[in-house]
N, C-alpha and C positions, 0 to 999 in steps of 0.2 A: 365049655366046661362051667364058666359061671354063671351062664344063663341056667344049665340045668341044677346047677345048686341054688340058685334062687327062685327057680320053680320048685324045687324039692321043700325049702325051708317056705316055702308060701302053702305047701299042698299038708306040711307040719302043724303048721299055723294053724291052718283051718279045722284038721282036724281034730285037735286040743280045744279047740273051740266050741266044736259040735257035743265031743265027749262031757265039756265039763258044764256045758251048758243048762241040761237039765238037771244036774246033781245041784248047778247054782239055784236056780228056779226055787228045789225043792228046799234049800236052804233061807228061803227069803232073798234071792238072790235082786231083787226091785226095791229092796232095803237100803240092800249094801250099796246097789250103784247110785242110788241117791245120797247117801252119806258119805259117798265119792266127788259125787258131782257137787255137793255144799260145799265142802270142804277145798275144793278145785277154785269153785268160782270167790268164796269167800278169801282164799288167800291172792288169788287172782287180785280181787278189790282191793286189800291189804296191798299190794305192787303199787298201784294208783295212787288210792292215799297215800303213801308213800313215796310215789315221783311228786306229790304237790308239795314238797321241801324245795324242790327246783324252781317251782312258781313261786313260792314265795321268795325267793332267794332274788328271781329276775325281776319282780315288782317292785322289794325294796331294795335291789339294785342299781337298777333304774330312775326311781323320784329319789334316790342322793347325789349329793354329789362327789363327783370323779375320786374326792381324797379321802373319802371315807369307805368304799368299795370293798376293800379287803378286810376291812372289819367287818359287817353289813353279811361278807359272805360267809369269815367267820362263826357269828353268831348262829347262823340258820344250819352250818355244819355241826355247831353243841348242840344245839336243839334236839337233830338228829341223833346224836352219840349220845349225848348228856341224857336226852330226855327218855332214850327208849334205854339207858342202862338204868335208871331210875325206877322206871316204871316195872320192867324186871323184878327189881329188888325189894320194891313196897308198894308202889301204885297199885300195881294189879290184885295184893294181895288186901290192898286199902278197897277197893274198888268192885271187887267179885267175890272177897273170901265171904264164906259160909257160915266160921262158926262166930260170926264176931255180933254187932245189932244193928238196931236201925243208923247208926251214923258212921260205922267204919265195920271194913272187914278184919278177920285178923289169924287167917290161913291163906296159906299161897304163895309167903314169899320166898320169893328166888323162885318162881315157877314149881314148886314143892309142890301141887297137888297136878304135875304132868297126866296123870290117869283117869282125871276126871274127862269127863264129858258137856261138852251143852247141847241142847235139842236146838235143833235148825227150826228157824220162822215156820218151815212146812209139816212138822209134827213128825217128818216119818225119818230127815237123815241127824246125823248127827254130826256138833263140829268138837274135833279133839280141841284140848287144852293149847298145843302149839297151832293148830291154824288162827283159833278165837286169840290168844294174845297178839300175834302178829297182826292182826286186824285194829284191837285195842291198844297196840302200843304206838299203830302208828297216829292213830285219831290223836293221842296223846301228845305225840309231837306237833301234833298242827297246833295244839292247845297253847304250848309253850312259845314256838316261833310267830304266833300273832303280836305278840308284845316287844319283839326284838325291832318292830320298823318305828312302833310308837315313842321309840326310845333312844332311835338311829340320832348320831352322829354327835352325840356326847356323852356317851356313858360308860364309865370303866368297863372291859372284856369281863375281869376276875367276878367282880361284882356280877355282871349279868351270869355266868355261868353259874355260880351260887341259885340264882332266881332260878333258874330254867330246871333245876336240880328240883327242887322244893314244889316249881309249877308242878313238873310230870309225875314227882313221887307223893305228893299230898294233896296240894290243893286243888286240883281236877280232880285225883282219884275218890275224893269223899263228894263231890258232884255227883259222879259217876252213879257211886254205894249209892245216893239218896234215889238215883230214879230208875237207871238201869241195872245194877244193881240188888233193885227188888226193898230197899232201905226208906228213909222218911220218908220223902216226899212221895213213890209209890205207893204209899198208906195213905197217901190224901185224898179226899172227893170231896165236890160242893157239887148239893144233889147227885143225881148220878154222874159227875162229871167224875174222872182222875186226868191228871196230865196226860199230856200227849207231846212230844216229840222224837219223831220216826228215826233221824240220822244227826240232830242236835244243833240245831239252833241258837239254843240256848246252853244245853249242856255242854258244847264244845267250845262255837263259836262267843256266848257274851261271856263265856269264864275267860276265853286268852281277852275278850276286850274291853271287859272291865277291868282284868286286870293292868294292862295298859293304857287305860283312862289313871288309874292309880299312881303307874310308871311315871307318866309323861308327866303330871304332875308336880311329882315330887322332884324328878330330877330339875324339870326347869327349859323354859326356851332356850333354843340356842340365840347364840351371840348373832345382834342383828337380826333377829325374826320380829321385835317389836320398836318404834323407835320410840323415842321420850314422853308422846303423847297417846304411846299404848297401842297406836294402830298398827297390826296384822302388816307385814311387809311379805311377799313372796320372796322363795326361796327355790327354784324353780331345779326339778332331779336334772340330771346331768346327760339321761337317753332315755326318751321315751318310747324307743321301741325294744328296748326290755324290761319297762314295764308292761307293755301291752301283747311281748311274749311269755313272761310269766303269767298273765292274763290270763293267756288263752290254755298255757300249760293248767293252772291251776284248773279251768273248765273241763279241760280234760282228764284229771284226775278226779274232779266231783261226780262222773259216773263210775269210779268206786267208791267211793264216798256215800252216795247218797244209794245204789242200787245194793250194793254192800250191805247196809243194815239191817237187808231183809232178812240176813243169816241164813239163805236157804237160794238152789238155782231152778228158780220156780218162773210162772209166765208173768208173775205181777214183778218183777224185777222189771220188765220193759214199760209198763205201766208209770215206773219211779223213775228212769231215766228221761221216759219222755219229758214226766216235767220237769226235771233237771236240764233240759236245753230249752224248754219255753220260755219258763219265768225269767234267768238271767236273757233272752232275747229282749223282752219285755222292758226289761229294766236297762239297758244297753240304752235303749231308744228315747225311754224318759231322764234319764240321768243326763244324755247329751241333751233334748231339747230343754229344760229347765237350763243349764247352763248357760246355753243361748241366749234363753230370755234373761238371767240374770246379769251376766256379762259382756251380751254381743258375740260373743264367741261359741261356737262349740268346741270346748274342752278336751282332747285327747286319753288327758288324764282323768279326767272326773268321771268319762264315759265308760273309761276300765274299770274305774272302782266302783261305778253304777252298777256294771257287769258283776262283779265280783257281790256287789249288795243282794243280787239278784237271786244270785246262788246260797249265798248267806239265807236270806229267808226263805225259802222255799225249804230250804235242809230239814225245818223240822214239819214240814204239812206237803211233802212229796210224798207221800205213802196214804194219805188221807185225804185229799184235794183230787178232784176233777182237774181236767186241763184247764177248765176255763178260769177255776179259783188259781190254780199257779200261775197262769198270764196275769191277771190283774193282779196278786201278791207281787210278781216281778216288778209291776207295773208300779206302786206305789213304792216298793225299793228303790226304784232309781231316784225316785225325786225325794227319799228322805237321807238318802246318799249323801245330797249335794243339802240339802237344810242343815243337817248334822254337819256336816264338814265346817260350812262357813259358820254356824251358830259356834260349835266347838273353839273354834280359831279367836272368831271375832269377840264372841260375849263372856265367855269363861277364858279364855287366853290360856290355853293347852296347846302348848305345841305338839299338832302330831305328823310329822313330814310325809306319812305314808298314806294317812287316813285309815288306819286301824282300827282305830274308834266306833267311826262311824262304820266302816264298814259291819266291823263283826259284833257289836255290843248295840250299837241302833238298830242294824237289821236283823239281828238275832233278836232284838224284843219286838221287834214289827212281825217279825216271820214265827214268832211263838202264840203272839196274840191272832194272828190270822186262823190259825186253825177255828178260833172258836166262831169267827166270821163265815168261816168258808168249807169249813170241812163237810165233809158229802156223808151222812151216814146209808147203809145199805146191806140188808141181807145177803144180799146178792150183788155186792159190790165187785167188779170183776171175777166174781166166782167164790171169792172168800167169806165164811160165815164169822159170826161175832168177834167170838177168840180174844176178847179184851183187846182188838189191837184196832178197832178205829171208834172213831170218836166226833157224833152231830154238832153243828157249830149251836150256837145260841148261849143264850146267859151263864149258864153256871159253867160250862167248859169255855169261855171267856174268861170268867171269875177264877175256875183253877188254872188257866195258863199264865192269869196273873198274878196268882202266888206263886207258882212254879219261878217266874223271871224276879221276884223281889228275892224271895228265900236263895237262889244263888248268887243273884247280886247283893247282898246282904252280907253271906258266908266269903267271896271272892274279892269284895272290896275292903271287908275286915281283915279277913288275911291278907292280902297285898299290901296294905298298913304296916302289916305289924312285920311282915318279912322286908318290906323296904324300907319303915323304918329304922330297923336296927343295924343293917347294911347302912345307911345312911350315918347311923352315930359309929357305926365301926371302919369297916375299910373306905365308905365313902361310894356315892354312887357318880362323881361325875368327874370327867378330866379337869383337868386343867385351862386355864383360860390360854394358854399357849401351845397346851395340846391340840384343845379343839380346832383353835385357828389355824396351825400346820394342819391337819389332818389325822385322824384315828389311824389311816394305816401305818403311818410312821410313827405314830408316838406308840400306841398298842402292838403295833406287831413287826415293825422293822422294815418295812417294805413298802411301796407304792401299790397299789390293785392295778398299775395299768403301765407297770415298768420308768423305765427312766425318763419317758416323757413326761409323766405327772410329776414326776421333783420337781418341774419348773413351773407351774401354776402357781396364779397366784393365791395368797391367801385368800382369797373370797370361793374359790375352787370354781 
């Protein structure tokens, strides 16, 4: 009996198929299922970016240590909530709205213009308002949780949540308005150049890592990271193999991330992931041998976050680069990885536990300036014609990808001033000198990250 019901409902099936088939045709029906299939793959990517909150969560879970853990995972949980209820309410309408000018939008919030439409990368589908936000609001969060590691392991909860609030609802979102957007900096050209980056480099990546160049700053080393005569002491995370599971989580999420911003499920989307696994290979390999040679060692951790540099730069010239330009962009990633890290540490005296810095604000201006080095132009660049959307390397698209990286490092360092300044003269950005040394998780949140056995470490954790 069941078999012949599920031959009957399959002989159903089919024939509903056949009938509406040609009615679809004549409807433009190779429209619709393409505005199906953007829509599909773009929230798909949106998922991915999305799980990389879990990558960051295990990287800078990982380089802390044990008695800061449940802060650490904390913070990357408001990232998440904070930053995408944020983004909701003004980002987005900061960011995309229409009727506002060239430096802020100012329709769309709370998702108020649900009915609108965006044109997919590929001209012919379209993406609704809720799949494009969910895609935008998670790029959003990554923006916000880059600053939470630069900042790990002494800095008030209440205070950070404030930030993360103001990151996702303002200070990205007017990044955003200028270049994606369609706002300032989209109005700029030297010669025929205008910016160019594909999936943000810069846009995403040096906004969270300037901003946490800012962070780490002003809060201040931790107790013990320098001793009397100012020299850099290690402080070594507490498991490096979740660091180098987050790692690999986050690489796995940057093929939504980076194939994602084609906003369309087209063939040059495999084109952008391939070099999305080249370049971070690339840099993988340079970040560990540089280390090497710097230290004698090869470095477990430097070679994740080379990884990580790798992906960083390629973000914004994966959509415009040959393979061969994304290997060699990875390639000089890793070793600027590891220069930025010790220079940051050593000569400016920034503490940043995670490597934040370097990773997302170094390599996001290495991987912005490389387009103008490297990028491939081409009529017939895998099939694609002009379309404003690539961009020949040489002088003047050098020259705008270097006003593109001052003008939001400019707008992201100024504001991160003046938002952590005043947190600063008000609730205060940093524990206590007895908090710290007990641990964040107890003093901030009432609990060990790691149960009753961590109440007995000792204070150096």
């Amino acid at each position: 009996m069941k078999t012949k019901l599920l031959t009957g409902a399959g002989l159903l099936v089919g024939l509903l198929v056949m009938i509406a088939g040609p009615a679809a045709a004549q409807e433009g029906g190779a429209a619709v299922e393409q505005a199906v299939l953007d829509n599909l793959w773009v929230l798909i990517a949106g998922v991915l970016v999305f799980f990389m909150q879990a990558g960051f969560a295990m990287v800078e879970a990982g380089l802390v240590r044990s008695k800061n853990v449940a802060n650490i995972m904390a913070k990357n949980m408001a990232d998440a909530g904070m930053g995408v209820l944020a983004f909701f309410c003004i980002g987005y309408a900061i960011a995309f709205g229409t009727d506002g000018n060239d430096w802020f939008g100012t329709d769309g919030f709370f998702l108020s213009s649900a009915e609108k439409f965006v044109p997919g990368s590929s001209g012919v589908g379209e993406l609704t308002t809720p799949t494009f936000f969910f895609f935008q609001a998670a790029f959003a969060a990554v923006a916000a949780t880059i600053v939470s590691g630069a900042m790990a392991e002494r800095t008030k909860f209440s205070t950070y949540l404030i930030f993360s609030a103001l990151m996702t609802g303002i200070i990205y979102p007017v990044v955003v308005h200028w270049t994606w957007g369609g706002g300032l900096i989209a109005g700029w050209t030297i010669g025929d150049a205008s910016y160019s980056d594909f999936a943000g480099s810069t846009v995403v990546h040096s906004v969270g890592g300037w901003a946490a160049l800012v962070g780490a700053w002003m809060v201040g080393p931790r107790i013990g990271k320098y001793d009397i005569s100012g020299k850099a002491r290690a402080i070594p995370g507490h498991s490096i193999a979740l660091a180098v599971l987050g790692m690999f989580i986050l690489w796995f999420g940057w093929f939504g991330f980076n194939p994602g911003s084609e906003l369309a499920a087209d063939v040059f989307v495999m084109h952008v992931a391939l070099n999305t696994l080249l370049a971070p290979c690339a840099a993988m390999l340079t970040a560990m041998a540089t280390i090497w040679l710097v230290s004698g060692k090869p470095d477990i951790g430097m070679a994740a976050n080379g990884t990580l540099g790798g992906l960083v730069a390629i973000t914004a010239g994966c959509g415009t680069m040959n393979t061969l330009g994304a290997v060699i962009t990875g390639a000089v990633a890793g070793v600027v990885v590891v220069a930025s890290v010790l220079y940051i540490e050593r000569s400016v005296k920034v503490d940043d536990p995670v490597g934040a810095v370097s990773v997302h604000a170094t390599c996001g201006v290495w991987g912005t300036l490389a387009i103008g080095l490297f990028a491939k132009y081409d009529d017939a660049f895998l099939g694609r014609d002009d379309a404003g959307l690539f961009y020949g390397g040489g002088l003047d698209q050098l020259a705008m990808q270097a006003v593109l990286v001052v003008a939001v490092a400019v707008w992201v360092v100024v504001a991160s001033l003046i938002v952590f300044g005043i947190l600063k003269a008000t609730i205060g950005l940093r524990v206590s000198e007895e908090e710290e040394v007990a641990g964040l998780d107890i003093s901030e949140h009432g609990s060990p990250g790691y149960g009753e056995s961590a109440a007995v470490l000792p204070a150096g954790g």
